[in-house]
KOLTILO-210090 format. One record per atom (N, C-alpha, C): residue number from 1; residue in one letter; atom name; x, y, z. Coordinates in steps of 0.001 Angstrom, whole numbers. Layout:
KOLTILO-210090
@pos NUM; code A; site CA; xx X; yy Y; zz Z
...
end
This chain:
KOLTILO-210090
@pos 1; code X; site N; xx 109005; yy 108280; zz 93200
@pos 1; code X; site CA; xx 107793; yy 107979; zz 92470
@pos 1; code X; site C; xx 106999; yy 109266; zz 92264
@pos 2; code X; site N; xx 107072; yy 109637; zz 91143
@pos 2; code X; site CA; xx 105796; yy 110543; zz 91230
@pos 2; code X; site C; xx 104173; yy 110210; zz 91375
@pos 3; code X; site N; xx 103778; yy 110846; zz 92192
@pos 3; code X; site CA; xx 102656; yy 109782; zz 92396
@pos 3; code X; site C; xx 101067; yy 110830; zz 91996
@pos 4; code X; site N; xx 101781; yy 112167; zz 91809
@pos 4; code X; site CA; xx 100592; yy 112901; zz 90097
@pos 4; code X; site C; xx 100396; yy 112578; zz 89175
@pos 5; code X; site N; xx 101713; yy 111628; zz 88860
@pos 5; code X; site CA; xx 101452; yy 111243; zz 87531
@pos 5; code X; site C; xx 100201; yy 110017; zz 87430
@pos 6; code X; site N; xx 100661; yy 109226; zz 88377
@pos 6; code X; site CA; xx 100014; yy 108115; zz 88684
@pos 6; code X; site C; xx 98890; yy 108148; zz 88812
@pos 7; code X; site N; xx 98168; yy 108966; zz 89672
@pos 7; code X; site CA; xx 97025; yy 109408; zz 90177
@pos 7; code X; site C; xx 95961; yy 109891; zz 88897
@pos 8; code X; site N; xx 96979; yy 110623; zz 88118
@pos 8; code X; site CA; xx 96510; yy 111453; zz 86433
@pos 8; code X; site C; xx 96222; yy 109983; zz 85413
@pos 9; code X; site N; xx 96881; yy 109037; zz 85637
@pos 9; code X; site CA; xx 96835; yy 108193; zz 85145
@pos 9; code X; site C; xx 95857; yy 107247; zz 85047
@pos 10; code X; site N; xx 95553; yy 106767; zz 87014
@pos 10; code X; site CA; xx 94435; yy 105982; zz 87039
@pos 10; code X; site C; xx 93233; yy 106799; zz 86539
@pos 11; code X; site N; xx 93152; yy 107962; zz 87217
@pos 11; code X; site CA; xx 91972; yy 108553; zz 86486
@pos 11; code X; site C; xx 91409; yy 108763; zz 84797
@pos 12; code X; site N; xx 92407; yy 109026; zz 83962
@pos 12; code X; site CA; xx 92450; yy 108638; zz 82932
@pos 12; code X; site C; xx 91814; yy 107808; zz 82092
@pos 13; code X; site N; xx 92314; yy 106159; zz 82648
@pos 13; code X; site CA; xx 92081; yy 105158; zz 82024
@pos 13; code X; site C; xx 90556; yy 104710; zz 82964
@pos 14; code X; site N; xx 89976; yy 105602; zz 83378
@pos 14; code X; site CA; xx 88924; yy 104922; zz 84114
@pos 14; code X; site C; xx 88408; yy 104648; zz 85776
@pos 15; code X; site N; xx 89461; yy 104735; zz 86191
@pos 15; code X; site CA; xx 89742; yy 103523; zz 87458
@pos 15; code X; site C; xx 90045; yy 104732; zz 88386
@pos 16; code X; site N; xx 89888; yy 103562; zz 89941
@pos 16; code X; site CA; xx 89680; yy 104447; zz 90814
@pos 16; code X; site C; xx 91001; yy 103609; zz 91734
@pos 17; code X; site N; xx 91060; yy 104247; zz 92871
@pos 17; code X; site CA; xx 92205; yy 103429; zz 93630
@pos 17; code X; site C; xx 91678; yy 102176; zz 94163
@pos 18; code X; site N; xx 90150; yy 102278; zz 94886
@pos 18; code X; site CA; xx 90225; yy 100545; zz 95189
@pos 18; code X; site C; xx 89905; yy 99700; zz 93830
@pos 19; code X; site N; xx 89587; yy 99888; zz 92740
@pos 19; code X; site CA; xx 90111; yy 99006; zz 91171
@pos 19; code X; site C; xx 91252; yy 98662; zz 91258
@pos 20; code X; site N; xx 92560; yy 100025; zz 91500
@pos 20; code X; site CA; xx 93983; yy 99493; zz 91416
@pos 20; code X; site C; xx 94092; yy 98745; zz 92750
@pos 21; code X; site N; xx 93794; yy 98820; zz 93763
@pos 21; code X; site CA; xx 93665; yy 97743; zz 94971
@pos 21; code X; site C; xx 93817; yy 96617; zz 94555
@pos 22; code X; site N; xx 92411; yy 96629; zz 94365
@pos 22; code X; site CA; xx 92051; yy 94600; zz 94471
@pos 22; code X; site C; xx 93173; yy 94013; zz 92959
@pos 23; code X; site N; xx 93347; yy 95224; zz 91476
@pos 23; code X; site CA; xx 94215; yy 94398; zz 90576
@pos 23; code X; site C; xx 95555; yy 94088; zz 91039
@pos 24; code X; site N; xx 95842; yy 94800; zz 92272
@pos 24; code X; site CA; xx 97672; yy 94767; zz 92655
@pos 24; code X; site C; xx 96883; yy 93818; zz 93951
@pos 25; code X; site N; xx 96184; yy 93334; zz 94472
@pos 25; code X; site CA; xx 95530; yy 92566; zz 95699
@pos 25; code X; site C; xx 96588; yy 93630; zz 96953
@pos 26; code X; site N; xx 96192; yy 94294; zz 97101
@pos 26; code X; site CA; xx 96527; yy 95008; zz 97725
@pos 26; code X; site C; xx 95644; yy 95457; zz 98826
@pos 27; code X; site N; xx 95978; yy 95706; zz 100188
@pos 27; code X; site CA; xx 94359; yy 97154; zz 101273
@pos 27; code X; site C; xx 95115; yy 98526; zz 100090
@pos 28; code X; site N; xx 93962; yy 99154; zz 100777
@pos 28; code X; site CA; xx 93931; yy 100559; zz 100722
@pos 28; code X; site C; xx 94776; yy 101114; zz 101374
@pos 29; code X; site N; xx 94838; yy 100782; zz 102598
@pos 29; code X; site CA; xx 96160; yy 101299; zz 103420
@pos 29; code X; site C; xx 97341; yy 100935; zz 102434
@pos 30; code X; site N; xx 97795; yy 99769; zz 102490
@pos 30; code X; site CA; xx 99174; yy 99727; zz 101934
@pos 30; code X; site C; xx 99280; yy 100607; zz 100230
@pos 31; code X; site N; xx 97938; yy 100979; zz 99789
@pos 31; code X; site CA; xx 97949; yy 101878; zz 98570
@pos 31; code X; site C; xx 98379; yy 103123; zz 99249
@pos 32; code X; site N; xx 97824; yy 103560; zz 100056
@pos 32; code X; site CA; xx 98397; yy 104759; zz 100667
@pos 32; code X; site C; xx 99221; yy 104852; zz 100888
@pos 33; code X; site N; xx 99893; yy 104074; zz 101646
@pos 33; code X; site CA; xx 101594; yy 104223; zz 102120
@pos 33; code X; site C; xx 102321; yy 104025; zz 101053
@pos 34; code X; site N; xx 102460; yy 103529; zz 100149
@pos 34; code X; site CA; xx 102729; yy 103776; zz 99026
@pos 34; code X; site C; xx 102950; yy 104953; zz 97710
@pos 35; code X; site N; xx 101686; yy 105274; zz 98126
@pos 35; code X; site CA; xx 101190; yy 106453; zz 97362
@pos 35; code X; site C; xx 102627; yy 107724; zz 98019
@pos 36; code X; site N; xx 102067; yy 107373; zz 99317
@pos 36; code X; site CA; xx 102621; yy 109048; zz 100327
@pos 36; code X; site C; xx 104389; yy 108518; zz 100476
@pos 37; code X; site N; xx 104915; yy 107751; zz 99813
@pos 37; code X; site CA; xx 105873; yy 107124; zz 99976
@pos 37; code X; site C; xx 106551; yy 106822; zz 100750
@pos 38; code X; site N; xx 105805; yy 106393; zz 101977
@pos 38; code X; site CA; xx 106352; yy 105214; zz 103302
@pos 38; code X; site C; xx 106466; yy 103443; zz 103061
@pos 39; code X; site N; xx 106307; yy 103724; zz 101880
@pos 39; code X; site CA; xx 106354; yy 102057; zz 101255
@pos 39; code X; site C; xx 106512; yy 102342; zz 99550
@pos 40; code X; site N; xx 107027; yy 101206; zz 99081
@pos 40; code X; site CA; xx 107079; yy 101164; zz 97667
@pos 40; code X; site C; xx 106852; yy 100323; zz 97042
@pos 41; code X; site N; xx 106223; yy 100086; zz 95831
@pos 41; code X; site CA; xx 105822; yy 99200; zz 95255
@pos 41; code X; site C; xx 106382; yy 98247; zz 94967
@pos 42; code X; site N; xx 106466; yy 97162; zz 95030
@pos 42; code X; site CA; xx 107637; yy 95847; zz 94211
@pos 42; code X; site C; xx 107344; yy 95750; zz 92973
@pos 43; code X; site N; xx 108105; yy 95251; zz 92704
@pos 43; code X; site CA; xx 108183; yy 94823; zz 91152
@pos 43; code X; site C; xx 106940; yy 93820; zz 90251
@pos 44; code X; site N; xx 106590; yy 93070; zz 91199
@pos 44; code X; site CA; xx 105518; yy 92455; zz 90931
@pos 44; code X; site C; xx 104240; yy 93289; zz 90773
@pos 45; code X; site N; xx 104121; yy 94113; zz 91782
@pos 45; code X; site CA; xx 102812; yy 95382; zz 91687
@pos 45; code X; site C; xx 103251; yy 96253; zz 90472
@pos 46; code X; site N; xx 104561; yy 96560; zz 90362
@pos 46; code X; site CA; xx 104337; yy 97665; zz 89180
@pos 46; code X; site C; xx 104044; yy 96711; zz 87814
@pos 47; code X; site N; xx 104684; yy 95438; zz 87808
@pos 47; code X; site CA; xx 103967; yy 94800; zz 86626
@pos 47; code X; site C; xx 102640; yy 94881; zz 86235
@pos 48; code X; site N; xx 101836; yy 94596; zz 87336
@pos 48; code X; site CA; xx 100380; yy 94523; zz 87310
@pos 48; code X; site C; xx 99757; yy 95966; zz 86878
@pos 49; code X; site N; xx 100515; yy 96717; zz 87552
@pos 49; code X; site CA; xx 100253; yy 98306; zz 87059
@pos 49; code X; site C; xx 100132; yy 98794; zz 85686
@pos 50; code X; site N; xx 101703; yy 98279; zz 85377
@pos 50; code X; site CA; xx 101737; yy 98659; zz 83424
@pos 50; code X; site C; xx 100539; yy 98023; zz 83171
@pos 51; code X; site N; xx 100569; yy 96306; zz 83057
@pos 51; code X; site CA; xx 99271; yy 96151; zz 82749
@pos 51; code X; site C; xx 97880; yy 96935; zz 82801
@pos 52; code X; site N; xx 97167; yy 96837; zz 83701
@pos 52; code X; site CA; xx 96060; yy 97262; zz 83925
@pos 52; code X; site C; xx 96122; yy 98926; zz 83775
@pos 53; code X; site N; xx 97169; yy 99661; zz 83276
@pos 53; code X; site CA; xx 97062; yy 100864; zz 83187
@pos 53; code X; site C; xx 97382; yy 101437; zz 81868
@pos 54; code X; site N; xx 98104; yy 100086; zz 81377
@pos 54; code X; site CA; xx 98549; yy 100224; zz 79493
@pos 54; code X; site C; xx 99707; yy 101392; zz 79973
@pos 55; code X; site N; xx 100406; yy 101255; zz 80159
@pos 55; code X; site CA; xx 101446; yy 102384; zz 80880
@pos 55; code X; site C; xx 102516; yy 101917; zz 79476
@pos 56; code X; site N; xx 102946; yy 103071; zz 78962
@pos 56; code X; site CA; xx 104296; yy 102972; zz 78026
@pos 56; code X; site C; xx 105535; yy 102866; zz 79086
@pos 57; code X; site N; xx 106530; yy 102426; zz 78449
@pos 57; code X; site CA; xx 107511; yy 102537; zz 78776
@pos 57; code X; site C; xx 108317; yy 103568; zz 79324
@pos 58; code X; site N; xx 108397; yy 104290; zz 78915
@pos 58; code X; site CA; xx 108739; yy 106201; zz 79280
@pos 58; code X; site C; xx 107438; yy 106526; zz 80175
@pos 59; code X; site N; xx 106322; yy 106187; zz 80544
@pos 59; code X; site CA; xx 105307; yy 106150; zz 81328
@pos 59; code X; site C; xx 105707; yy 105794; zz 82750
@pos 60; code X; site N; xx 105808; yy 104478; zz 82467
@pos 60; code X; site CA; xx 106649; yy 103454; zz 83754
@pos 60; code X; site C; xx 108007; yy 104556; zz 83995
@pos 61; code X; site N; xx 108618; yy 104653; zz 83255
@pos 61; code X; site CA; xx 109926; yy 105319; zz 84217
@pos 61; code X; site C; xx 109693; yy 106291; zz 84370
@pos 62; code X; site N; xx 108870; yy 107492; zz 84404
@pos 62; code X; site CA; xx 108581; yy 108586; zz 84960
@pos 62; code X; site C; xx 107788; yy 108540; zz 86194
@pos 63; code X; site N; xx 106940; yy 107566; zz 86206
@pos 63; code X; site CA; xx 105880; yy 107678; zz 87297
@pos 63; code X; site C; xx 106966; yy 106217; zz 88728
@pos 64; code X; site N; xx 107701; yy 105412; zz 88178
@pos 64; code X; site CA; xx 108217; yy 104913; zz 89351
@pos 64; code X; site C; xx 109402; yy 105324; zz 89482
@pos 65; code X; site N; xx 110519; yy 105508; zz 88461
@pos 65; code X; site CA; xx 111743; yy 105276; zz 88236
@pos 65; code X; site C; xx 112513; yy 106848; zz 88533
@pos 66; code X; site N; xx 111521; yy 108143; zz 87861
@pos 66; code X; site CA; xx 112122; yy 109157; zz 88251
@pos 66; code X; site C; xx 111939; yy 109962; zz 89570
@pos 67; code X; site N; xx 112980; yy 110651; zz 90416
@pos 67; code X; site CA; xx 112573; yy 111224; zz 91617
@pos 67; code X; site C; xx 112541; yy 112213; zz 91510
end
């Protein structure tokens, strides 16, 4: 996961990490571990992500899909 991109991203569109929190119902902790990649997002959270982040397609696979 790149998680600059991500980070470049929420900031971007506005939003802060506890916004992306509560839209993925997520703690903060498990955003973190995530983030620092001791955990990974499911599929259900990155849905919510594209959403609420308007993420393109080539967006989505750079920021989860490429390592």
């Amino acid at each position: 996961m790149n998680k600059n991109l991500l980070k470049g991203k929420i900031v971007s569109k506005g939003k802060n990490i506890e916004t992306i929190c509560e839209e993925l119902e997520i703690s903060k902790s498990a955003m973190y571990r995530k983030l620092n990649g001791s955990s990974y997002f499911n599929s259900k959270e990155i849905k919510k992500m594209i959403k609420c982040l308007e993420l393109s397609n080539e967006e989505m696979n750079l920021i989860f899909f490429n390592q």
